[in-house]
Backbone as numpy.savetxt, mean C-alpha at the origin, in Angstrom:
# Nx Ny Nz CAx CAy CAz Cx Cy Cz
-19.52 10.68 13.50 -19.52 10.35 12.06 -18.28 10.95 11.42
-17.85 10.15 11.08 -15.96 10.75 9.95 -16.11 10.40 8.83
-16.16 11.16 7.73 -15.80 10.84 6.37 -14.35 11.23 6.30
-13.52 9.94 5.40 -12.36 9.89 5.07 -11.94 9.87 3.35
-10.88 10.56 3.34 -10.46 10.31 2.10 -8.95 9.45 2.02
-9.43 8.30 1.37 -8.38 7.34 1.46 -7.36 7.09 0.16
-5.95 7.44 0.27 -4.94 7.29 -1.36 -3.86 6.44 -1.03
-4.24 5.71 -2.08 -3.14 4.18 -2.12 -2.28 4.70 -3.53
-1.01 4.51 -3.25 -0.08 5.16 -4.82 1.06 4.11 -4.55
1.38 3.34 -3.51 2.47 2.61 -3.28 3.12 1.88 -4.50
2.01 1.16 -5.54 2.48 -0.06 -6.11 1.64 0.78 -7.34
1.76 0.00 -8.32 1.29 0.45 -10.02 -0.24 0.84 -10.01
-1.32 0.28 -8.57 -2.54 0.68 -8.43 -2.87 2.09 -8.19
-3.28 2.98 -8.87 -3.69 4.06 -8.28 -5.17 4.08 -7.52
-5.15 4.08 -6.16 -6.24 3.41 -5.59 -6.46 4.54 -4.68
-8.18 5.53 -4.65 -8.83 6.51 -4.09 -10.12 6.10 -3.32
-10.64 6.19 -2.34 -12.37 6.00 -1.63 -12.47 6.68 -0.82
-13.34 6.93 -0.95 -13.92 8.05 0.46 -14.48 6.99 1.11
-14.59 6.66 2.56 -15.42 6.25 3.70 -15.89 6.92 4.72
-17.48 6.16 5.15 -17.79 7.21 6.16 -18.10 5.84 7.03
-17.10 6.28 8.45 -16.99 5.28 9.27 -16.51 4.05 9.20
-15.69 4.23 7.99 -15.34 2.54 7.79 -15.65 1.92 6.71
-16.86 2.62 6.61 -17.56 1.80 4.94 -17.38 2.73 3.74
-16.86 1.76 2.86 -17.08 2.69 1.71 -18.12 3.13 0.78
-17.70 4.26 0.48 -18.81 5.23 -0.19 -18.55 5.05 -2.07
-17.76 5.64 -1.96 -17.17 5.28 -3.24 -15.44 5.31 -3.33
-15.30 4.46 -4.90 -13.90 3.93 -4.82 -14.03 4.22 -6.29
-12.57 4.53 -6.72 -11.62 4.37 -7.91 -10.43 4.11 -7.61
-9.83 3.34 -8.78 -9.05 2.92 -9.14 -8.48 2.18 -10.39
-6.76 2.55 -11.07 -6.61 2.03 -11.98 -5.10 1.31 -11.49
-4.96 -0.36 -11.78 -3.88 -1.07 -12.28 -3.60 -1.73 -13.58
-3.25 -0.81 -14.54 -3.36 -1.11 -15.95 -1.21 -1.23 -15.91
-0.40 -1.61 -15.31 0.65 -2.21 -15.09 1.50 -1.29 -15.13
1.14 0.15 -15.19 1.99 1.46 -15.63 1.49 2.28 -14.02
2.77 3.79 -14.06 2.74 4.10 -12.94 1.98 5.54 -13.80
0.69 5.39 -13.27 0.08 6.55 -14.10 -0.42 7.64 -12.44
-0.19 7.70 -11.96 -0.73 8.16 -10.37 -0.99 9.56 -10.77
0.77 10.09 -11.27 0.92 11.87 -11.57 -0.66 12.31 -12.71
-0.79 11.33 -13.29 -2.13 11.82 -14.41 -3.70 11.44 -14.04
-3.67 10.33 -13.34 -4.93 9.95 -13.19 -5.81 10.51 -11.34
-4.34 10.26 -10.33 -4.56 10.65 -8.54 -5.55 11.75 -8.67
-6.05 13.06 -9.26 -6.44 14.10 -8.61 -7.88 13.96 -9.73
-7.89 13.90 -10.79 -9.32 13.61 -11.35 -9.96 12.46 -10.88
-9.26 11.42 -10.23 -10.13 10.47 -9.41 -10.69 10.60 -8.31
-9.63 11.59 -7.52 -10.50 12.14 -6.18 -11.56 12.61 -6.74
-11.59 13.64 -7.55 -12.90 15.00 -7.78 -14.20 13.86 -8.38
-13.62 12.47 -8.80 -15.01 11.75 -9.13 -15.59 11.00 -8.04
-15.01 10.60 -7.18 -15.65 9.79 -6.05 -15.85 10.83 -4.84
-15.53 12.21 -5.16 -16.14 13.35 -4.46 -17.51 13.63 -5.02
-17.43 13.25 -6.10 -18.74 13.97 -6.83 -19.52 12.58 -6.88
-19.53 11.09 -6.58 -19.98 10.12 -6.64 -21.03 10.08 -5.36
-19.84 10.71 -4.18 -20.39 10.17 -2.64 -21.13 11.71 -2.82
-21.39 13.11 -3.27 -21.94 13.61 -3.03 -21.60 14.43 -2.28
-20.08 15.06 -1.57 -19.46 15.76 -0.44 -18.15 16.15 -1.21
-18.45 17.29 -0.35 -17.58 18.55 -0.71 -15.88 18.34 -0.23
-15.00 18.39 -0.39 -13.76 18.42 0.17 -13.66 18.88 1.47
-14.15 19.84 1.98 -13.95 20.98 3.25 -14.47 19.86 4.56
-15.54 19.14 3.25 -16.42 18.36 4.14 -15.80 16.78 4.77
-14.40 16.64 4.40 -14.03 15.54 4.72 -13.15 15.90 5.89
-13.31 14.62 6.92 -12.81 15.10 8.01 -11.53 14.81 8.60
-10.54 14.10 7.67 -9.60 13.82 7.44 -9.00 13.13 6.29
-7.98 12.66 6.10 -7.28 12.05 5.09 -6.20 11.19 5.19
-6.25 9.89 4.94 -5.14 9.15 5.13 -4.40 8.85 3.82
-3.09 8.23 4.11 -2.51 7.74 2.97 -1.49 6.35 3.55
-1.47 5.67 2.14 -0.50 4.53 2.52 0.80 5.36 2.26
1.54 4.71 3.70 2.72 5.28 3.91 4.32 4.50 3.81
3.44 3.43 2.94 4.87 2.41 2.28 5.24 1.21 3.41
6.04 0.32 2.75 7.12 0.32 1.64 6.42 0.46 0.20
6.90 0.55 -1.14 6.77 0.91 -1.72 7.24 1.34 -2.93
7.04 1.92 -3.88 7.17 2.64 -4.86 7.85 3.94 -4.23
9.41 4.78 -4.95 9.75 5.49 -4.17 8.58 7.06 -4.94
8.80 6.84 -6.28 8.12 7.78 -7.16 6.10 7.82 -6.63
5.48 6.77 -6.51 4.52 6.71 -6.23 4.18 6.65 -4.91
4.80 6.48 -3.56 4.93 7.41 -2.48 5.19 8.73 -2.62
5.58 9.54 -3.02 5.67 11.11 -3.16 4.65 11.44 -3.40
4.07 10.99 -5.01 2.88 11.60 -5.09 1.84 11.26 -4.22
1.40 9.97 -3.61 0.68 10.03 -3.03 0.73 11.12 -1.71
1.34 10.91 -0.80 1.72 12.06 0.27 1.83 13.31 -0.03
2.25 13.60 -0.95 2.24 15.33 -1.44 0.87 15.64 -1.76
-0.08 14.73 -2.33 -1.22 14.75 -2.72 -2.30 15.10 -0.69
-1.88 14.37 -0.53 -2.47 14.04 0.85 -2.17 15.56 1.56
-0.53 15.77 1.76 -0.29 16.71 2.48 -1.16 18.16 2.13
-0.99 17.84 0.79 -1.69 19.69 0.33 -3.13 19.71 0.60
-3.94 18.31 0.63 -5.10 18.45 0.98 -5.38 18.38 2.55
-4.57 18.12 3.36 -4.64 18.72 4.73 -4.28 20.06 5.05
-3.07 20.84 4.21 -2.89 21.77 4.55 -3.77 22.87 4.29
-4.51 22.55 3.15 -5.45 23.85 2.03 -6.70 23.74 2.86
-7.24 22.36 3.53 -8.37 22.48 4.04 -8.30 22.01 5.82
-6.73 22.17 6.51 -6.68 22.33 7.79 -7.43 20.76 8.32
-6.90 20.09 7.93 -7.31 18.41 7.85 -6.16 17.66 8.74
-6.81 16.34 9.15 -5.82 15.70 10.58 -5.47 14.47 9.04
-3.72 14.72 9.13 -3.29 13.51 8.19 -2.98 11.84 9.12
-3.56 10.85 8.42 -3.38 9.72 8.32 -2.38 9.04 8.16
-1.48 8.21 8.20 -0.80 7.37 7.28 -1.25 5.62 8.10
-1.15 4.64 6.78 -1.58 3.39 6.43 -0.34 2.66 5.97
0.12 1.91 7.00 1.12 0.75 6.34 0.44 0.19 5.52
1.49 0.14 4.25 0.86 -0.55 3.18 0.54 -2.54 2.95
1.63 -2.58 3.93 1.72 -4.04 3.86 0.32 -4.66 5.25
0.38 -3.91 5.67 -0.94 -4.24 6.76 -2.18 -4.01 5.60
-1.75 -2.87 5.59 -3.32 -2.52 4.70 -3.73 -4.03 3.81
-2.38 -4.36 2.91 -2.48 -5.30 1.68 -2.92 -6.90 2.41
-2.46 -7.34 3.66 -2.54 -8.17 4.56 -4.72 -8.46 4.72
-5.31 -7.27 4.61 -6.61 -7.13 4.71 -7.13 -7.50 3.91
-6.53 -7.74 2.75 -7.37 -8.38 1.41 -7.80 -9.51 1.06
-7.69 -10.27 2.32 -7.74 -12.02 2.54 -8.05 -12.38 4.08
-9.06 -13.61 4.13 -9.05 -13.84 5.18 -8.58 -14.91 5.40
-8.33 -15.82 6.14 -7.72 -16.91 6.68 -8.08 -17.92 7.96
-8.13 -18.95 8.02 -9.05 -19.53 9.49 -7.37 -19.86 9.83
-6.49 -20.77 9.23 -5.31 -20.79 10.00 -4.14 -20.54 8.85
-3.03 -20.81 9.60 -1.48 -19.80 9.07 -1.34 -18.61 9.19
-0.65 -18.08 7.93 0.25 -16.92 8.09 -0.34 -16.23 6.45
-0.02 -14.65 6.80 0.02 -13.96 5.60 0.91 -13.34 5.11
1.76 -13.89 4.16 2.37 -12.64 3.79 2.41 -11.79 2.29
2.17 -10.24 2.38 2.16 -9.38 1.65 3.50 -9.10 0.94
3.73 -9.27 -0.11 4.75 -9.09 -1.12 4.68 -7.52 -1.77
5.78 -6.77 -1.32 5.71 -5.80 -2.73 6.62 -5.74 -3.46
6.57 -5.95 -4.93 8.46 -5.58 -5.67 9.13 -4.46 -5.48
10.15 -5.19 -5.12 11.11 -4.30 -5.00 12.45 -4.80 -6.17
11.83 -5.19 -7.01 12.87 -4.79 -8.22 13.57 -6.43 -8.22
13.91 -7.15 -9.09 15.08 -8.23 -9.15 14.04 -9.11 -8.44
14.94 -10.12 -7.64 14.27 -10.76 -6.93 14.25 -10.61 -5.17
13.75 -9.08 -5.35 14.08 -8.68 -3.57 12.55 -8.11 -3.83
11.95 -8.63 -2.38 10.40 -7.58 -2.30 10.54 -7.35 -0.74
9.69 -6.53 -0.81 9.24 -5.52 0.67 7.84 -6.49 1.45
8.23 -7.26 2.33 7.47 -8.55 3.22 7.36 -8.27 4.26
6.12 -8.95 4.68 6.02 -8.71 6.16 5.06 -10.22 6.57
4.76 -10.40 7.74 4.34 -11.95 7.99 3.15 -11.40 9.22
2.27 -11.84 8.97 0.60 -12.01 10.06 0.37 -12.93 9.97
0.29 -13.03 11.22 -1.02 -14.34 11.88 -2.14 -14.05 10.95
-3.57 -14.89 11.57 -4.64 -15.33 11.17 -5.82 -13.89 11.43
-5.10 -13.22 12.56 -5.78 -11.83 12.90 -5.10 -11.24 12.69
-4.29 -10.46 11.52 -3.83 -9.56 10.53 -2.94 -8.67 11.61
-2.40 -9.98 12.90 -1.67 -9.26 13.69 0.17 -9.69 13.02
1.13 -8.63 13.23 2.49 -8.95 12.73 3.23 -9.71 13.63
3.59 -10.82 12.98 4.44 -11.97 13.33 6.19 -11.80 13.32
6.19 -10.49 12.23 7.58 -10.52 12.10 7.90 -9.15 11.03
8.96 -8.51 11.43 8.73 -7.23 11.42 8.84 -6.85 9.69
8.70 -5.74 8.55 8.99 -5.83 7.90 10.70 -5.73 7.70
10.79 -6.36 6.13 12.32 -6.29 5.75 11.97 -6.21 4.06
12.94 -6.01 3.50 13.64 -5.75 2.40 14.32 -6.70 2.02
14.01 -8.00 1.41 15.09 -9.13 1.00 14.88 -9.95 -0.19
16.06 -10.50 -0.46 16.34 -11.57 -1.65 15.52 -12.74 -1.61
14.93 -13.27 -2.24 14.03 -14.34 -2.25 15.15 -15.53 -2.57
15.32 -16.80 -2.12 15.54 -18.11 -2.08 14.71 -19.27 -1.98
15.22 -20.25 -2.06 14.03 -21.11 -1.98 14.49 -21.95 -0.36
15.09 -20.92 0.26 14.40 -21.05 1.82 13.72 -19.80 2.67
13.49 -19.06 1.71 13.08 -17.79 2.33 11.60 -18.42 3.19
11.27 -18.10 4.54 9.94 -18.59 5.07 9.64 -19.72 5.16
11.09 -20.53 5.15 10.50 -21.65 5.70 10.32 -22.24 7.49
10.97 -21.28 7.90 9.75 -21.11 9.57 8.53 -21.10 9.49
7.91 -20.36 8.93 6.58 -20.19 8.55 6.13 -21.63 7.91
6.56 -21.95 6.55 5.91 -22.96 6.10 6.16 -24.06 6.34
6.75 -24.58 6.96 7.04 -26.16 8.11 6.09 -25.94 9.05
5.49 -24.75 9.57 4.23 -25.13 10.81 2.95 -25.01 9.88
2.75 -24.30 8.95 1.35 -24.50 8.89 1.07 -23.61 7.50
-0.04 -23.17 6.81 -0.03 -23.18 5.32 0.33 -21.61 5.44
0.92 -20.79 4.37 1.66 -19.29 4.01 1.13 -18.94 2.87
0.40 -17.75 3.12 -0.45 -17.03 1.77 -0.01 -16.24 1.62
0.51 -15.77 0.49 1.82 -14.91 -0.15 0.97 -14.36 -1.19
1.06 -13.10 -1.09 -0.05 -12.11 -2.33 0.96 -11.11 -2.56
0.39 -10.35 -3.16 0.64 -8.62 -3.76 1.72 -8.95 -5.30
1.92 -8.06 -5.68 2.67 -7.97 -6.79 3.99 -8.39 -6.95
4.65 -8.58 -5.64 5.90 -9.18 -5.35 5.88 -10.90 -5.46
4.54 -11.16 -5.11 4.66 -12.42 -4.90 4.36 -13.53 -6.06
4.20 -12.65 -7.34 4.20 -13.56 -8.18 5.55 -14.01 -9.11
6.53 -13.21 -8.90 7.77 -14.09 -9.16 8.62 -15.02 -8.32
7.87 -14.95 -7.19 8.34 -16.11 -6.22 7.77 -17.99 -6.34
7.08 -17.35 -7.64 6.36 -18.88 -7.27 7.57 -20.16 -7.73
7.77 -19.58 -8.56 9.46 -20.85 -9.19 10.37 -21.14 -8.17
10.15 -20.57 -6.91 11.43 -20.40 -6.01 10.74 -20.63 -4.83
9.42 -20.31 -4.44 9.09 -21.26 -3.20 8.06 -22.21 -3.40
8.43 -23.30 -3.26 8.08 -24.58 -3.71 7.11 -25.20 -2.69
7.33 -24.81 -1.43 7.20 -25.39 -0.42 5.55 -25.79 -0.64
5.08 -26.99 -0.18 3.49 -28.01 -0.19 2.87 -27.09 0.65
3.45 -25.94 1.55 2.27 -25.23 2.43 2.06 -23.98 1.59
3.07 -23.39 0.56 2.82 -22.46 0.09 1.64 -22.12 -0.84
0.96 -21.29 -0.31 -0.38 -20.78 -1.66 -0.19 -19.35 -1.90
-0.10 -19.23 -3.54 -0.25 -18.01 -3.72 -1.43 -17.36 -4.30
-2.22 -16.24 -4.03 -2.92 -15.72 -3.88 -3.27 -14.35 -5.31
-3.71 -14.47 -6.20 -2.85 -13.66 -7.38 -4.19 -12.48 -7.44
-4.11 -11.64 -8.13 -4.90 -10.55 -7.87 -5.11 -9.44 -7.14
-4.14 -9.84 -6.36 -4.37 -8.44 -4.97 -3.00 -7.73 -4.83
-3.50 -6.32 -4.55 -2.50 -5.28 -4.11 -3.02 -4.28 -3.43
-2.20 -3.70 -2.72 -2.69 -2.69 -2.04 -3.94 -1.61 -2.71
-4.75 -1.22 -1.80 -6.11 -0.91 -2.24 -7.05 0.22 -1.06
-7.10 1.44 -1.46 -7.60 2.15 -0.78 -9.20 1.23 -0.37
-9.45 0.10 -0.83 -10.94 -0.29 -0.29 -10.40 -0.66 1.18
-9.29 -1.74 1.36 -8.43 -2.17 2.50 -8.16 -0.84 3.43
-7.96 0.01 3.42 -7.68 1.10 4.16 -8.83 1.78 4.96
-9.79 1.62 4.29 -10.59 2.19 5.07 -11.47 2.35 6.44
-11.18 0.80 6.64 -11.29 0.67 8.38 -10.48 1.03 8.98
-8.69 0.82 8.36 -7.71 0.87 9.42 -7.73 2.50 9.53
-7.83 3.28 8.64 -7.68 4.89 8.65 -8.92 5.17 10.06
-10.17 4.61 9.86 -11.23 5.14 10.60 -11.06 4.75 12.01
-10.08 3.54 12.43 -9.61 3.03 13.87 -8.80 4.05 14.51
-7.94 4.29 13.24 -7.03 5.35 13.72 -7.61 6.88 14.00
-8.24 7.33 13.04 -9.16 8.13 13.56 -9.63 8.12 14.85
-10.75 7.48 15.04 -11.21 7.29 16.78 -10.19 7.59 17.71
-8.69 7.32 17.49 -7.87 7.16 18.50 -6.82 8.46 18.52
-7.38 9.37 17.42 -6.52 10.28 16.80 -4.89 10.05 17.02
-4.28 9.18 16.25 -3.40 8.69 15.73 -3.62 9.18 14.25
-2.37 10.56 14.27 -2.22 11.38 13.49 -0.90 11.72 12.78
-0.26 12.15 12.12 0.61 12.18 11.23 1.17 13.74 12.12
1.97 14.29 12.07 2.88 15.69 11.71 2.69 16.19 10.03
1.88 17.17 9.45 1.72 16.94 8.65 3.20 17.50 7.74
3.65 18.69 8.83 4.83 19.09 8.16 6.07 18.32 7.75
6.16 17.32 8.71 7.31 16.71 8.82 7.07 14.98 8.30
6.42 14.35 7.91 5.55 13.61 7.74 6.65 12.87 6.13
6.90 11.94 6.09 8.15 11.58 5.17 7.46 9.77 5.29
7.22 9.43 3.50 6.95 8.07 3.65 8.02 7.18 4.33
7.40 5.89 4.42 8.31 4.78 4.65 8.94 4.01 3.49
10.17 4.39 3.11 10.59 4.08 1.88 11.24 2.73 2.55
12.09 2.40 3.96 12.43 1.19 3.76 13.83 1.03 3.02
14.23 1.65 2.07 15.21 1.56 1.28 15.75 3.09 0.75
16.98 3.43 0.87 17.24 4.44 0.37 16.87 4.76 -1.13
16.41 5.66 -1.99 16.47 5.90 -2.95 17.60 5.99 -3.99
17.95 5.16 -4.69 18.96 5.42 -5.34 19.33 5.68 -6.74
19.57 6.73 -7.44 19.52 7.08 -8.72 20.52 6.33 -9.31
20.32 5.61 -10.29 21.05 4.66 -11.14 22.28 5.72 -12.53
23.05 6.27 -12.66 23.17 7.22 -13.80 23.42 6.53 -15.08
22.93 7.36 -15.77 22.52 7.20 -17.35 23.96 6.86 -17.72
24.32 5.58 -18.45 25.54 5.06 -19.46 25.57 6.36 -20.08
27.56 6.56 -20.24 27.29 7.94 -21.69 27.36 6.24 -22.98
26.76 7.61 -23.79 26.75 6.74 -25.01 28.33 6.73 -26.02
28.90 6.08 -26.84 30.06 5.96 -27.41 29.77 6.76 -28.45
30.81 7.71 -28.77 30.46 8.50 -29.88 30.64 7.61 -31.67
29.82 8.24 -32.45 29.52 7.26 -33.25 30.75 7.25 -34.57
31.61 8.36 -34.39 32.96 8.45 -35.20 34.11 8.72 -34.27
């Protein structure tokens, strides 16, 4: 028996559940379109701790989505994660986010792919088969209106997450469906954390650095023109 504590911070969702074995116990979460993680991440744990009825000490590990992503909302999530393995001597997790997000849909045939923004018109993609197995590795790219069309000349392409709703003007294609509502989601995580578990497929907790995918890059502040 494993109870898990599961934290999704990748994308604007701040998404928390504890599972035991896979199933969830309890869940919070807020996507109100703002990156509220730093204010809301740690009073949401202590409520779906106090929901499922179990103590922290008492959880027997902890996973986290480990991106692509948000570079600001990867930190917190993982720093969040890390200190709660280190304070209570816990085996850390990490959860591709785009697999995880891939779980939020099922499919009898085609392809899935998980969209995250990445700003402009570039998102963080990845492509599954029908069994949420990867077809093609992730990347970092510019959207066109031939982006995936390998994919959508054989057979229909379900394109979700938050990335994928400014693509709709730009892929046109008769196989394309987009899928609106979904983003990454600690409910999605909670089998893949508990597989990994069983197999103890574990993190380094010291050394342990999200998957950003993209370098971080600080933009600097315009000076302003003085006003005389």
């Amino acid at each position: 028996m494993a109870y898990i504590l599961n934290i999704e911070t990748s994308t604007k969702n701040c998404s928390v559940s504890i599972a035991k074995n896979g199933e969830i116990l309890a869940i919070k979460e807020l996507n109100n379109g703002q990156y509220s993680h730093a204010e809301v991440l740690h009073p949401f744990i202590q409520d779906i701790l106090v929901e499922a009825n179990i103590k922290m000490n008492k959880i027997d590990a902890v996973a986290v989505s480990k991106g692509p992503g948000s570079y600001t909302g990867l930190r917190i999530g993982v720093s969040a994660a890390k200190g709660f393995c280190f304070a209570f001597n816990k085996p850390l997790i990490s959860i591709d986010t785009l697999t995880s997000l891939s779980y939020s849909i099922t499919i009898k045939e085609g392809f899935i792919v998980p969209m995250i923004d990445a700003r402009r018109m570039e998102v963080y993609s990845c492509v599954f088969n029908k069994k949420h197995q990867k077809e093609r590795a992730i990347k970092a790219e510019i959207i066109d209106d031939n982006s995936f069309n390998a994919y959508l000349s054989e057979n229909k392409v379900y394109f979700l997450g938050d990335g994928s709703q400014k693509c709709k003007e730009i892929i046109t294609h008769k196989n394309a469906v987009f899928v609106d509502d979904k983003y990454p989601s600690a409910k999605e995580m909670a089998i893949l954390s508990y597989e990994k578990y069983k197999i103890s497929d574990i993190e380094d907790v010291a050394y342990f650095e999200p998957f950003y995918l993209k370098d971080f890059i600080v933009i600097p502040e315009k000076k302003k023109k003085p006003l005389f």
